[in-house]
C-alpha positions, -999 to 999 in steps of 0.1 A, spaced: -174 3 48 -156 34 58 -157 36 92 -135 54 111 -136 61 149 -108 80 152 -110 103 122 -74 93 109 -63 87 69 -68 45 67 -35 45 47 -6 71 47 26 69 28 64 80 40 84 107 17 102 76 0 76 59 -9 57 91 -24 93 100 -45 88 60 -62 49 66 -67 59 98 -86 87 79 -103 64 51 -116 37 73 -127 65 88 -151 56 55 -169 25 46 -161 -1 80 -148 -27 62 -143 -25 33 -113 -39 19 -82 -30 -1 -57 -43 -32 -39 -32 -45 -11 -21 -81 -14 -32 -109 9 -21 -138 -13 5 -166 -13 30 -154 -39 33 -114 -23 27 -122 12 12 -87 23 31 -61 -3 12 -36 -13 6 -44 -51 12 -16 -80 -13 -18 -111 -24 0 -144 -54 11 -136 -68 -5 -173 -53 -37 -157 -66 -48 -125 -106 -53 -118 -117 -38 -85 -143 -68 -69 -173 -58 -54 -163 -70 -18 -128 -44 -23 -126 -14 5 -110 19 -9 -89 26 19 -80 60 7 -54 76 -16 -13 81 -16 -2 109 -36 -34 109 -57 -34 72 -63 -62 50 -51 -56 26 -29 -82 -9 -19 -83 -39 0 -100 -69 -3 -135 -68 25 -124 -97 42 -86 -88 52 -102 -52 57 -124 -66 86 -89 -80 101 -74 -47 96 -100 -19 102 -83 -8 132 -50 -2 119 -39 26 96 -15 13 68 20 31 65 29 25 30 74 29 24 96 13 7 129 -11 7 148 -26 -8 141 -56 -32 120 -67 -58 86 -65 -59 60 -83 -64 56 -100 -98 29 -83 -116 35 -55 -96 50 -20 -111 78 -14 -89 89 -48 -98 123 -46 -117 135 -14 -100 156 -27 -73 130 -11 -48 98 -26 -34 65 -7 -17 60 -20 18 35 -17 40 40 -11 79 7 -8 99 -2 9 136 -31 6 154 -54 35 152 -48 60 180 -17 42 197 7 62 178 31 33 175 38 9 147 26 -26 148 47 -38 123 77 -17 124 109 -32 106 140 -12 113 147 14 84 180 0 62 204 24 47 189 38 11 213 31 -17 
């Protein structure tokens, strides 16, 4: 399931969110990330140890971001295979079992459709603290 017409990374990250990734990893090296459909974390990209979370058998690695691996479930991957995910970050708290819950900052993914060049989901960038 990895696809790929146009040849592009499924999921990129901006600078900012590359800077929390390496600040997390301070305290916990070895994590992945899923990328939430549920309820509680609407779509935010979740932040795991490794040790902690259980890949399924119907997951989709997307790819990595700075050296961490990155999966979503089969079934939101068939809604979303012709996007590439944009992972950044805001402003907030994140999810609740998530590791960049608690730092006043919160991964969040954007998306574009694959070869349009523009975001699908673009939320206008807020002033970093």
């Amino acid at each position: 399931m990895t696809e790929n017409p146009v040849a592009e990374p499924r999921v990129i990250a901006t600078a900012a969110a590359l800077d929390f990734l390496a600040e997390i990893r301070q305290d916990h090296p070895d994590i992945l990330f899923h990328q939430s459909g549920g309820c509680c974390d609407g779509s935010s990209p979740m932040c795991y140890p490794a040790s902690e979370y259980r890949v399924g058998e119907t997951d989709v690695k997307l790819g990595e971001i700075g050296g961490v691996p990155f999966y979503i479930s089969g079934s939101q991957y068939e809604v979303w295979k012709h996007t590439q995910l944009i992972i950044d970050v805001v402003p907030g708290r994140g999810g609740m079992f998530s590791l960049d819950n608690g730092r006043e900052r919160r991964f969040l993914t954007r998306s574009r459709v694959f070869g349009s060049g523009e975001p699908v989901c673009s939320i206008p960038t807020l002033p970093r603290p």
